[in-house]
C-alpha positions in Angstrom: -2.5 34.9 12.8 -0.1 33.2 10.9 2.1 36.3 9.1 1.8 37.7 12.7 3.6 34.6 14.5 6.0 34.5 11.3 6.9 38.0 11.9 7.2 37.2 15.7 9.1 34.2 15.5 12.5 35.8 14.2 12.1 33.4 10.5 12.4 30.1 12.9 8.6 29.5 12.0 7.7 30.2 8.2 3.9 30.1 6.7 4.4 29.1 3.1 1.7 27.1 0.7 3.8 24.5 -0.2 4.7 23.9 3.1 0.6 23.5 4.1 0.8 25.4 6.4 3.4 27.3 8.8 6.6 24.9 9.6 9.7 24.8 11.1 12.3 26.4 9.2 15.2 24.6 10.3 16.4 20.9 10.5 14.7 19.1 13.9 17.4 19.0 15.6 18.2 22.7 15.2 14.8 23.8 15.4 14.9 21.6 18.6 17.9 23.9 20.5 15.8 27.6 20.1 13.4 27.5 23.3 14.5 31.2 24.0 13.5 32.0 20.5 10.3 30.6 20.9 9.4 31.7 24.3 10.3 34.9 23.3 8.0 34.4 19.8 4.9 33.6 22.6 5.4 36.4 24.5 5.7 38.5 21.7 2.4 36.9 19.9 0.7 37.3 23.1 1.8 41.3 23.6 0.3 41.8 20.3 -3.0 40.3 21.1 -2.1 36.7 19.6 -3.5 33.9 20.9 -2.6 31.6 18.0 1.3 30.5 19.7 1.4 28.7 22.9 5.0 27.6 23.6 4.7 24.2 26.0 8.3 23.5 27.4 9.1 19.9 29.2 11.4 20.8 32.2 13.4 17.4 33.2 12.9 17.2 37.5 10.9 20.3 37.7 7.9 18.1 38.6 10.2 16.7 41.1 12.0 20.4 42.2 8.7 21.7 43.3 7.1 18.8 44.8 4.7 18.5 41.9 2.8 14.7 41.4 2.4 15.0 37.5 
């Protein structure tokens, strides 16, 4: 799963032993501004029969757009 959602995640997620595990390979704060990389990384992953990415996005007033008590 891991070199799959490596391959899929255009080098913004990187699976390296020193690293313990796959990581972030960019700052916070630029890792932080790539949502459309990473939805597109779970779509991907899940076209390919992944199940090992699931991309959870918080939506400011959605809740609130859609009359939603979360």
């Amino acid at each position: 799963i891991r070199p799959a959602v490596e391959t899929h995640s255009g080098g913004l997620i990187v699976d390296r032993p020193a690293a313990a595990g796959p990581a972030p390979s960019l700052s916070s704060e630029e890792f932080a501004t790539k949502d459309s990389e990473l939805l597109a990384c779970d779509v991907e992953c899940r076209l390919a029969g992944i199940d090992g990415f699931y991309l959870e996005l918080d939506i400011p007033g959605l809740y609130d757009l859609i009359g939603h008590e979360g």
